[in-house]
Biotite code that builds the C-alpha atoms (Angstrom):
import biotite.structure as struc

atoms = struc.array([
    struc.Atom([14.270, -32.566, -72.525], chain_id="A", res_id=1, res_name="UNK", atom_name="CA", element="C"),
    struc.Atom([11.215, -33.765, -74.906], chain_id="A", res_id=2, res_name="UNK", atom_name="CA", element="C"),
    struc.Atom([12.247, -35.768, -77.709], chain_id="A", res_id=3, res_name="UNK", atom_name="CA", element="C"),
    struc.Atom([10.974, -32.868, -80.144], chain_id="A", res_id=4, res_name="UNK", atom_name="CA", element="C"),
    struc.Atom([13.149, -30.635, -78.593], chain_id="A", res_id=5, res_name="UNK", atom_name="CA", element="C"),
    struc.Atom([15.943, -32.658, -78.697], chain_id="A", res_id=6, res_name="UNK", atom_name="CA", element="C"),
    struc.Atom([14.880, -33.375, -82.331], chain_id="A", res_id=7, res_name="UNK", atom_name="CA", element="C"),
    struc.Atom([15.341, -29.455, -83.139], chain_id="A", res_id=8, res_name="UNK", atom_name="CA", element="C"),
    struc.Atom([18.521, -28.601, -81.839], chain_id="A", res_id=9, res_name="UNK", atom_name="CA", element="C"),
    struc.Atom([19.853, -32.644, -82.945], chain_id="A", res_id=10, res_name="UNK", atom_name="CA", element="C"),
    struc.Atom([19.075, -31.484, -86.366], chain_id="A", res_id=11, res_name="UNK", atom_name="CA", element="C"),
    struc.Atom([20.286, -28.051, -86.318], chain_id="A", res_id=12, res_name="UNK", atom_name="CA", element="C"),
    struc.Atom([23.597, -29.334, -85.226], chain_id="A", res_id=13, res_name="UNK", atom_name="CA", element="C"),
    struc.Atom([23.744, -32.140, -88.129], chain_id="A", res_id=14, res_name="UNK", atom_name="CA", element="C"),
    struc.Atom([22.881, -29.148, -90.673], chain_id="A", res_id=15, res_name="UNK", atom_name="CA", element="C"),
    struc.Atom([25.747, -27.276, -89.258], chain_id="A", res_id=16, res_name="UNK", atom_name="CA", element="C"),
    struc.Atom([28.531, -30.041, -88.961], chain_id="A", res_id=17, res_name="UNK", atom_name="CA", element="C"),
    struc.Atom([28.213, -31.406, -92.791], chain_id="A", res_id=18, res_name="UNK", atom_name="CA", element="C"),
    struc.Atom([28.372, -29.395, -95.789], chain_id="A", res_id=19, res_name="UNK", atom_name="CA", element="C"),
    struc.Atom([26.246, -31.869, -97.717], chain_id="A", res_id=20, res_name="UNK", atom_name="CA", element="C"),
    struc.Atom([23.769, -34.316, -95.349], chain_id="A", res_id=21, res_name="UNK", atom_name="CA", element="C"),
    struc.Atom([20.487, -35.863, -95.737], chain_id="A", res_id=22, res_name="UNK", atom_name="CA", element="C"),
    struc.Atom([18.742, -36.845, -93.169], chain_id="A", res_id=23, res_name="UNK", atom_name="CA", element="C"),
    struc.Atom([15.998, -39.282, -92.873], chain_id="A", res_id=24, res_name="UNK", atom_name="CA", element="C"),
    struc.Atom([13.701, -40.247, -90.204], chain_id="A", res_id=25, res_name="UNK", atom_name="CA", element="C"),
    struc.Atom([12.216, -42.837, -88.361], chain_id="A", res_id=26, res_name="UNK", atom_name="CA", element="C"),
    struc.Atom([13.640, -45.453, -91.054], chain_id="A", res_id=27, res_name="UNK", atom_name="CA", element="C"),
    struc.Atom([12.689, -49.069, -90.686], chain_id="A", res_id=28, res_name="UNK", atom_name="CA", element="C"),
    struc.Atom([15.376, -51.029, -90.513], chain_id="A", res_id=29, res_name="UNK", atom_name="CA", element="C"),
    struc.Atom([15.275, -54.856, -89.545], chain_id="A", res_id=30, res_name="UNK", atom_name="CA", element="C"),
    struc.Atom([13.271, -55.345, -85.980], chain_id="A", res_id=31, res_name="UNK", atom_name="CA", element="C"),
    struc.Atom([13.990, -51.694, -85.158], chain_id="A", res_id=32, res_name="UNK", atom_name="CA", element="C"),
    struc.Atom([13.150, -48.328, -86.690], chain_id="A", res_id=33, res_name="UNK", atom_name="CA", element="C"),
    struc.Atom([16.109, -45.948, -86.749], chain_id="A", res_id=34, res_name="UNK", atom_name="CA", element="C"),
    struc.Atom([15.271, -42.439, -84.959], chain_id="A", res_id=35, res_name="UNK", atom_name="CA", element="C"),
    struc.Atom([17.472, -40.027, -87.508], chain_id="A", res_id=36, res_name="UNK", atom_name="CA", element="C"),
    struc.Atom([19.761, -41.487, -90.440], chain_id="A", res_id=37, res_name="UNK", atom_name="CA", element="C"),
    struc.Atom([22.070, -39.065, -92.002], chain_id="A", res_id=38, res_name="UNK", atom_name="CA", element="C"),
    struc.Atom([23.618, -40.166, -95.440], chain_id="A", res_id=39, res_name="UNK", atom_name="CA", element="C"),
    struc.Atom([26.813, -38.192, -96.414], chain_id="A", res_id=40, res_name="UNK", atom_name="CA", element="C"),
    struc.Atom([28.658, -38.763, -99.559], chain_id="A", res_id=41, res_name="UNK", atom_name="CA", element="C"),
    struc.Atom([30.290, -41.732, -98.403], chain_id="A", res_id=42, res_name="UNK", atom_name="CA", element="C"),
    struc.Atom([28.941, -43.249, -95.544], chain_id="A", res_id=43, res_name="UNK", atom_name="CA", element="C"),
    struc.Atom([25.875, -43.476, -93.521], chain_id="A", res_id=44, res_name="UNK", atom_name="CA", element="C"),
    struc.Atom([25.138, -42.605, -90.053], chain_id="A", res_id=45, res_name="UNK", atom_name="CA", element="C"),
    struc.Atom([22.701, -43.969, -87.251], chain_id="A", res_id=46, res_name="UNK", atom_name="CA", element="C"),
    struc.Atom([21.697, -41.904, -84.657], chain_id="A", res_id=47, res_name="UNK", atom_name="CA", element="C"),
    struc.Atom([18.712, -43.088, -82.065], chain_id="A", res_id=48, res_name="UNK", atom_name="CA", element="C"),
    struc.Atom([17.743, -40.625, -79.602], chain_id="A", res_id=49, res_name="UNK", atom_name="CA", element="C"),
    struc.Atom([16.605, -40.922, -75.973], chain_id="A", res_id=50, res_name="UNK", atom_name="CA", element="C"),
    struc.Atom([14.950, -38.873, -74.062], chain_id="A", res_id=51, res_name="UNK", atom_name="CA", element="C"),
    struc.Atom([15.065, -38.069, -70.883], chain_id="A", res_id=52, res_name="UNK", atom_name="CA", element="C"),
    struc.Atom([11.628, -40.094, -70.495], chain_id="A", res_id=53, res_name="UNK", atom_name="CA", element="C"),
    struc.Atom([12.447, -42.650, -72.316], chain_id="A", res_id=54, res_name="UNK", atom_name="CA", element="C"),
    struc.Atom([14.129, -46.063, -71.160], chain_id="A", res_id=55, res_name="UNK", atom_name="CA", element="C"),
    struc.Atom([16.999, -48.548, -72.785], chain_id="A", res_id=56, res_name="UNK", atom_name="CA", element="C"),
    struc.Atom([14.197, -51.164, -73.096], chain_id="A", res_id=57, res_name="UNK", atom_name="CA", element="C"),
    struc.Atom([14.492, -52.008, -76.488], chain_id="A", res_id=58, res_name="UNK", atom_name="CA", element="C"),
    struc.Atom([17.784, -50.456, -77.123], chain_id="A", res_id=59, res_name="UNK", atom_name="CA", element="C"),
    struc.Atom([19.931, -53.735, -77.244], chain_id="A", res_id=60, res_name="UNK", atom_name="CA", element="C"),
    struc.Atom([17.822, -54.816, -80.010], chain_id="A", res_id=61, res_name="UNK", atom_name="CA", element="C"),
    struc.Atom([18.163, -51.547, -81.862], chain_id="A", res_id=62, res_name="UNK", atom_name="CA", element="C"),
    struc.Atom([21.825, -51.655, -81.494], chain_id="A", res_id=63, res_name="UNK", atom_name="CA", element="C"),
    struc.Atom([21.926, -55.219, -83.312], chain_id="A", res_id=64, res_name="UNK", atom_name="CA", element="C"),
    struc.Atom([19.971, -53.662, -85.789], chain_id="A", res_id=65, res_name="UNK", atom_name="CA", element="C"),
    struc.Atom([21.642, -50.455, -86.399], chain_id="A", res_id=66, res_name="UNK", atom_name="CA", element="C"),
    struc.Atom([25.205, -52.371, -86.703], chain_id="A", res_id=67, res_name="UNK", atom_name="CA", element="C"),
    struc.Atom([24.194, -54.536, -89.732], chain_id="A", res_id=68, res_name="UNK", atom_name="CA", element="C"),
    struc.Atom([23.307, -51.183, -91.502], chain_id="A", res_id=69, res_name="UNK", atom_name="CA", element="C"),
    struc.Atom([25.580, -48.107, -90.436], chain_id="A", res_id=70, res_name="UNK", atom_name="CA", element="C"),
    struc.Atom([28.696, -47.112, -90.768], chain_id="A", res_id=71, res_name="UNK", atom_name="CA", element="C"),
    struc.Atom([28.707, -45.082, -87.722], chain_id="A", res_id=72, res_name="UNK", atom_name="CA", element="C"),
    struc.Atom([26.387, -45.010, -84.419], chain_id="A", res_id=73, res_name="UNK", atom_name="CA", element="C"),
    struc.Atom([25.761, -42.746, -82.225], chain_id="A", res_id=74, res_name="UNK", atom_name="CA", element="C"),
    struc.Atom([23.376, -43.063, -78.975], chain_id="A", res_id=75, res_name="UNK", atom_name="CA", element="C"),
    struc.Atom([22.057, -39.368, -78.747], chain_id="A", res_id=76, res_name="UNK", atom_name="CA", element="C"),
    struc.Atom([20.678, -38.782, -75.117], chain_id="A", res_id=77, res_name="UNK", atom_name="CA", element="C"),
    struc.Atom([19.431, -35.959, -73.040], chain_id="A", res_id=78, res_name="UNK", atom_name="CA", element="C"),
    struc.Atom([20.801, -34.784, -69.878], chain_id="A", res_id=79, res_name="UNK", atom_name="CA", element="C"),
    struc.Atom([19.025, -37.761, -67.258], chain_id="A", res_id=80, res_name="UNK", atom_name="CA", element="C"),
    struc.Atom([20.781, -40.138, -69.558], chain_id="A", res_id=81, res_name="UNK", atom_name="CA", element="C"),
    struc.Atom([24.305, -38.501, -69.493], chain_id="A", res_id=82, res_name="UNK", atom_name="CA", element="C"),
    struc.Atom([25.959, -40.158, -66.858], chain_id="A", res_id=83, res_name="UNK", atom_name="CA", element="C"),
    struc.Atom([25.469, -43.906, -67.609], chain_id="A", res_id=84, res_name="UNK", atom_name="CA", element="C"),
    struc.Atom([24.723, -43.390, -71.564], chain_id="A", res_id=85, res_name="UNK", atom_name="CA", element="C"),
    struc.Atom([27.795, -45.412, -71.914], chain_id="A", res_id=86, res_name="UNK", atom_name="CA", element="C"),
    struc.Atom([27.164, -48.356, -70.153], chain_id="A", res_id=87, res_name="UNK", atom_name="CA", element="C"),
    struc.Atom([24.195, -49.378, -72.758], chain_id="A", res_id=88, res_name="UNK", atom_name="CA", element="C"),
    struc.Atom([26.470, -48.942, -76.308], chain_id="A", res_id=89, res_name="UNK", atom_name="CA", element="C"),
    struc.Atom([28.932, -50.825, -77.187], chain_id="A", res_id=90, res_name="UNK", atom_name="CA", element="C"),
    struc.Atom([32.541, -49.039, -77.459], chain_id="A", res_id=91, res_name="UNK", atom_name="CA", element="C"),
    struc.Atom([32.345, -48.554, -81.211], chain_id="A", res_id=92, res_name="UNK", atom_name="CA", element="C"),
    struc.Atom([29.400, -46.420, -80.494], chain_id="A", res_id=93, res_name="UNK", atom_name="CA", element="C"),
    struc.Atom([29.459, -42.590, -79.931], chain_id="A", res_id=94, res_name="UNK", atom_name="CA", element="C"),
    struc.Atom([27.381, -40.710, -77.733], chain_id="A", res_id=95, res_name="UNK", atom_name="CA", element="C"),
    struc.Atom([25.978, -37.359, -77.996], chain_id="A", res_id=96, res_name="UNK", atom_name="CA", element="C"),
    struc.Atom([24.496, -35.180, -75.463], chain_id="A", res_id=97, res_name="UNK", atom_name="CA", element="C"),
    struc.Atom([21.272, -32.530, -75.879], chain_id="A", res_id=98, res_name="UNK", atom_name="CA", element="C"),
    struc.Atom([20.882, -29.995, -73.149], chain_id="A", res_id=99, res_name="UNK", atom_name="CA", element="C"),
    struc.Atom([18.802, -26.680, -72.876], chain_id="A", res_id=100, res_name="UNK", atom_name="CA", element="C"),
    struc.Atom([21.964, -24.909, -71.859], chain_id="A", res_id=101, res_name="UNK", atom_name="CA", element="C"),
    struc.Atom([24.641, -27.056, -73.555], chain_id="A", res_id=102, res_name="UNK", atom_name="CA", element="C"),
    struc.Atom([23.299, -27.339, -76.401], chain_id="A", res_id=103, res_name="UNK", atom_name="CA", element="C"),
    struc.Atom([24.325, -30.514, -78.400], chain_id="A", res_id=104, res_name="UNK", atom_name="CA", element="C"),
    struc.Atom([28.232, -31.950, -77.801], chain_id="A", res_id=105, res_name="UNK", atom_name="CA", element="C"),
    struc.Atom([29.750, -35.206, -78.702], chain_id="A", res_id=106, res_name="UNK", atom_name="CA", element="C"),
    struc.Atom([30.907, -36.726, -75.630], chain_id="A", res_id=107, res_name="UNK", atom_name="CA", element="C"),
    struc.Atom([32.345, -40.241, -77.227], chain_id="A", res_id=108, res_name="UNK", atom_name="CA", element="C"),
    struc.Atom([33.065, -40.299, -81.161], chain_id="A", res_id=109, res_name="UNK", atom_name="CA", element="C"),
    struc.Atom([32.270, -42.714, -82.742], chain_id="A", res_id=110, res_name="UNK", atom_name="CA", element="C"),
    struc.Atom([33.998, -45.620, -84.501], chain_id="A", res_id=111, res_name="UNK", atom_name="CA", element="C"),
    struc.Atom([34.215, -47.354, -87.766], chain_id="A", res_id=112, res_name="UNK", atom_name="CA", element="C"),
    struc.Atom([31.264, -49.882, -87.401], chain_id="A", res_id=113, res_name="UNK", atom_name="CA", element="C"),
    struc.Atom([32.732, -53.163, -88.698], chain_id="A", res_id=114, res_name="UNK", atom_name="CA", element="C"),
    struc.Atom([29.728, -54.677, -88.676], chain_id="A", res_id=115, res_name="UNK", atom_name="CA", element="C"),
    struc.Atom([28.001, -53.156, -91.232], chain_id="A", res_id=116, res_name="UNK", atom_name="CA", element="C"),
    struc.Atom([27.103, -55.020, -94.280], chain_id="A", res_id=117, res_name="UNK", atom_name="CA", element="C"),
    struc.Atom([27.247, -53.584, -97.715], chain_id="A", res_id=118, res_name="UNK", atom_name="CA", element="C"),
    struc.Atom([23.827, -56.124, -98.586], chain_id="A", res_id=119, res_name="UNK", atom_name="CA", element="C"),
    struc.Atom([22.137, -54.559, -95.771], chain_id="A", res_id=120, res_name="UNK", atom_name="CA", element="C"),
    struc.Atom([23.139, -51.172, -96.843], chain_id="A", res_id=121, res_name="UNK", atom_name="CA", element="C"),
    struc.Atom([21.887, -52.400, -100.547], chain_id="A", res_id=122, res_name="UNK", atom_name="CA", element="C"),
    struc.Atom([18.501, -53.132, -98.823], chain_id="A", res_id=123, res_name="UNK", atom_name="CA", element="C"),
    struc.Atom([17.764, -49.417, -97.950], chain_id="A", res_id=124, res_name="UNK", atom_name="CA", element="C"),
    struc.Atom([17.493, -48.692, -101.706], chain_id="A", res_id=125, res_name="UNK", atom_name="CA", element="C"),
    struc.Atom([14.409, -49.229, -103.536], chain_id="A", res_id=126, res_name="UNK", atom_name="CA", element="C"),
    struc.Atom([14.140, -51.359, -106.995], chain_id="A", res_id=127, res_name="UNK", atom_name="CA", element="C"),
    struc.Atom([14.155, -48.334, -109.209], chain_id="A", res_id=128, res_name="UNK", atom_name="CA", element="C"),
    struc.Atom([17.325, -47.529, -107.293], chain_id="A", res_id=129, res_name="UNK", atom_name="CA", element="C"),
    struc.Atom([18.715, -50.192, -107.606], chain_id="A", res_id=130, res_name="UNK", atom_name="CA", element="C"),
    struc.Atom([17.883, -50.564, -111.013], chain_id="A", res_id=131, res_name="UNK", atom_name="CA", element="C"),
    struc.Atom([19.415, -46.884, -111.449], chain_id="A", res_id=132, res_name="UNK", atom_name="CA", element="C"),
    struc.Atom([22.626, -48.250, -110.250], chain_id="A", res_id=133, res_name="UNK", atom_name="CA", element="C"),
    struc.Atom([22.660, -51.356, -113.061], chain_id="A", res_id=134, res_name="UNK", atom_name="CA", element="C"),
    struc.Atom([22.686, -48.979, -115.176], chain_id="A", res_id=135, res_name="UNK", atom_name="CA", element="C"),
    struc.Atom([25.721, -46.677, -113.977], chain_id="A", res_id=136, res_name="UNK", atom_name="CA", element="C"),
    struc.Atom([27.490, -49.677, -114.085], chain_id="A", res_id=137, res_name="UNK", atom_name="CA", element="C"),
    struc.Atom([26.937, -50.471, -117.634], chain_id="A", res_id=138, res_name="UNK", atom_name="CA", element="C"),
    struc.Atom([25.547, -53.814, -116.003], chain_id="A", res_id=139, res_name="UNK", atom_name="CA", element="C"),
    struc.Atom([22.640, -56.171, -117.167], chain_id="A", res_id=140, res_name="UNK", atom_name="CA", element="C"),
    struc.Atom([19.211, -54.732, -115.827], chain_id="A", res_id=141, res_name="UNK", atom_name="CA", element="C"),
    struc.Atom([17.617, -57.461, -113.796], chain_id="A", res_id=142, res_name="UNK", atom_name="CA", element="C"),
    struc.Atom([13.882, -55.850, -113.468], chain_id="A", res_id=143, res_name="UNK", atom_name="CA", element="C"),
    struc.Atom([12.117, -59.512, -113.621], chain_id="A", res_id=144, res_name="UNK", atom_name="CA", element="C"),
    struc.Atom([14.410, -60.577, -110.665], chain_id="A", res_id=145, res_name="UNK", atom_name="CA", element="C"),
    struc.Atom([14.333, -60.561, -106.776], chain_id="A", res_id=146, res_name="UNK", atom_name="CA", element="C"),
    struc.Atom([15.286, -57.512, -104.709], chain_id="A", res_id=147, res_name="UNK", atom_name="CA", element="C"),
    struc.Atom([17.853, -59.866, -103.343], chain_id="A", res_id=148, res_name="UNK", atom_name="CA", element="C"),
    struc.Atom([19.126, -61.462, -106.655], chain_id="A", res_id=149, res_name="UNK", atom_name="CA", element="C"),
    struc.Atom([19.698, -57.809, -107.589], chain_id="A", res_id=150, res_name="UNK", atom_name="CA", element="C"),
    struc.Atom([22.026, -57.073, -104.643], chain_id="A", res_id=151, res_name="UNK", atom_name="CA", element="C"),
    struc.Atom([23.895, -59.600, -104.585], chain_id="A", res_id=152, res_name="UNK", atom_name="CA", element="C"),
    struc.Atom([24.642, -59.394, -107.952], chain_id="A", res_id=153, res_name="UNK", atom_name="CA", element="C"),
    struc.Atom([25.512, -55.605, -107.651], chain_id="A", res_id=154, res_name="UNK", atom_name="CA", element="C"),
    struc.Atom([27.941, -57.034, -104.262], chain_id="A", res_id=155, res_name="UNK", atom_name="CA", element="C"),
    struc.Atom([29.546, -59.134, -106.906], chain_id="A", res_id=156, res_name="UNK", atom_name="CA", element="C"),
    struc.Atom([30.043, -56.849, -109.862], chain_id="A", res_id=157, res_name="UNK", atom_name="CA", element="C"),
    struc.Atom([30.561, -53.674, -108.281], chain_id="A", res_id=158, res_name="UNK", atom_name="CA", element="C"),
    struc.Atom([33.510, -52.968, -106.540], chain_id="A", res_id=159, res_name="UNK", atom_name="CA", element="C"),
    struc.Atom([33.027, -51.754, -102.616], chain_id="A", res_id=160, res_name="UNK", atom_name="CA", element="C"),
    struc.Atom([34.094, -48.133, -102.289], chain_id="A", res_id=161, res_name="UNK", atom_name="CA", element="C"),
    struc.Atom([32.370, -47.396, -105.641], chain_id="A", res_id=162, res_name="UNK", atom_name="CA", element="C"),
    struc.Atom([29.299, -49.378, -104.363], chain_id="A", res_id=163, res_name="UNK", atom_name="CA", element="C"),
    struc.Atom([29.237, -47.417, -101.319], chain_id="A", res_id=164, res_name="UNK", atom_name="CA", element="C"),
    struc.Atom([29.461, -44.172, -103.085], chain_id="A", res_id=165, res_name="UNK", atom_name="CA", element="C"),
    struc.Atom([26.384, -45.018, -105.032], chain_id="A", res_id=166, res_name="UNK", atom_name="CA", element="C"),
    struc.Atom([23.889, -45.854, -102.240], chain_id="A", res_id=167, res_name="UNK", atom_name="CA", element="C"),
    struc.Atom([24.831, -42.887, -100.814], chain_id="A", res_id=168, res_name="UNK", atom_name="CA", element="C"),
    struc.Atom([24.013, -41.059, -104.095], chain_id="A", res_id=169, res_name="UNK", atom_name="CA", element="C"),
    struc.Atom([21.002, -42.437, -104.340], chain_id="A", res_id=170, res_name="UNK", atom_name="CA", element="C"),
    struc.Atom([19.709, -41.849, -100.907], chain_id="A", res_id=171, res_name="UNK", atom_name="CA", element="C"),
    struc.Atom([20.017, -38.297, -101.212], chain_id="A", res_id=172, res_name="UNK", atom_name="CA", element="C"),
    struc.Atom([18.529, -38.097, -104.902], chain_id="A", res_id=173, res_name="UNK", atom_name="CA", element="C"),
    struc.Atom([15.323, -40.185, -103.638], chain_id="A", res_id=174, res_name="UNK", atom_name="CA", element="C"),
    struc.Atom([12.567, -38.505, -104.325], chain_id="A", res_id=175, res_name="UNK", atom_name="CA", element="C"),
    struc.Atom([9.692, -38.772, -101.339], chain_id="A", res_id=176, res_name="UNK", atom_name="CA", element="C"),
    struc.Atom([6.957, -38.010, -103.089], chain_id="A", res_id=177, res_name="UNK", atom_name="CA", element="C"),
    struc.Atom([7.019, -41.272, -104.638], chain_id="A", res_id=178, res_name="UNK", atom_name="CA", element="C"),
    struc.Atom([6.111, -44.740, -103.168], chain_id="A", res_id=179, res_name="UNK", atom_name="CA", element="C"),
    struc.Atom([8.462, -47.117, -101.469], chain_id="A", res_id=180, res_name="UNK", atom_name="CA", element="C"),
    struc.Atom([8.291, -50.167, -102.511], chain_id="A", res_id=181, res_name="UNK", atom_name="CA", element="C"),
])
């Protein structure tokens, strides 16, 4: 299966399991770019798809990568992939199959993703985002200050779950037609 068909019927499926989803693609995140993010209200998701021409080549880097910012993963392969899709995730991972006939199923779910880091999480955001979330806080705006000044001091100030609830928020109220920074 082409990775724009898999694309199609991956995204149908993600529209159909959560009531409320946005999904973002081809997200840079560290070394890697992340194939299809989906943000829910209180966590966020990492999917990377692989055809069935592509290869695992850069995959254990994009693992790495996708642990330090999701809260779930999921390896999302078509059917050439199946068999031994397992053998390239770790266990925490889920895996996901896309088929012609099948359609898409969930062969492994996945797991809480322990690695993930709230800062890295933080990093997604842009300034005015972050800057956004100050301000729900009823915190001191720090618009003269480092990207990274600003999340940590949101990491200190802010408790997790709350935190957590926000990025998400944000994510799905960013507006696309602006810049990134």
């Amino acid at each position: 299966m082409l990775e724009m068909e898999m694309k199609d019927a991956f995204f149908w499926y993600l529209d159909s399991k959560y009531e409320k989803v946005r999904v973002i693609e081809e997200k840079v995140i560290g070394k890697s770019r992340a194939d299809v993010v989906a943000v829910l209200p209180d966590r966020i998701i990492g999917y990377e798809l692989k055809s069935d021409s592509d290869s695992y080549q850069r995959l254990l880097t994009q693992v790495k990568d996708y642990d330090k910012f999701f809260d779930f993963n999921y390896l999302v392969v078509g059917e050439s992939h199946k068999k031994h899709a397992g053998e390239h995730v770790p266990e925490h991972w889920g895996i996901v199959t896309v088929s012609k006939d099948t359609g898409v199923n969930i062969m492994r779910e996945a797991e809480h993703n322990k690695k993930a880091k709230m800062r890295w999480q933080l990093s997604l955001l842009w300034r005015s985002e972050l800057l956004n979330i100050q301000l729900e806080n009823g915190l001191h705006k720090y618009s003269q200050k480092s990207k990274y000044f600003v999340i940590k001091y949101l990491m200190e100030k802010v408790e997790t779950e709350k935190l957590k609830h926000q990025i998400c928020n944000e994510l799905f109220e960013r507006d696309y037609t602006l810049l990134s920074e």
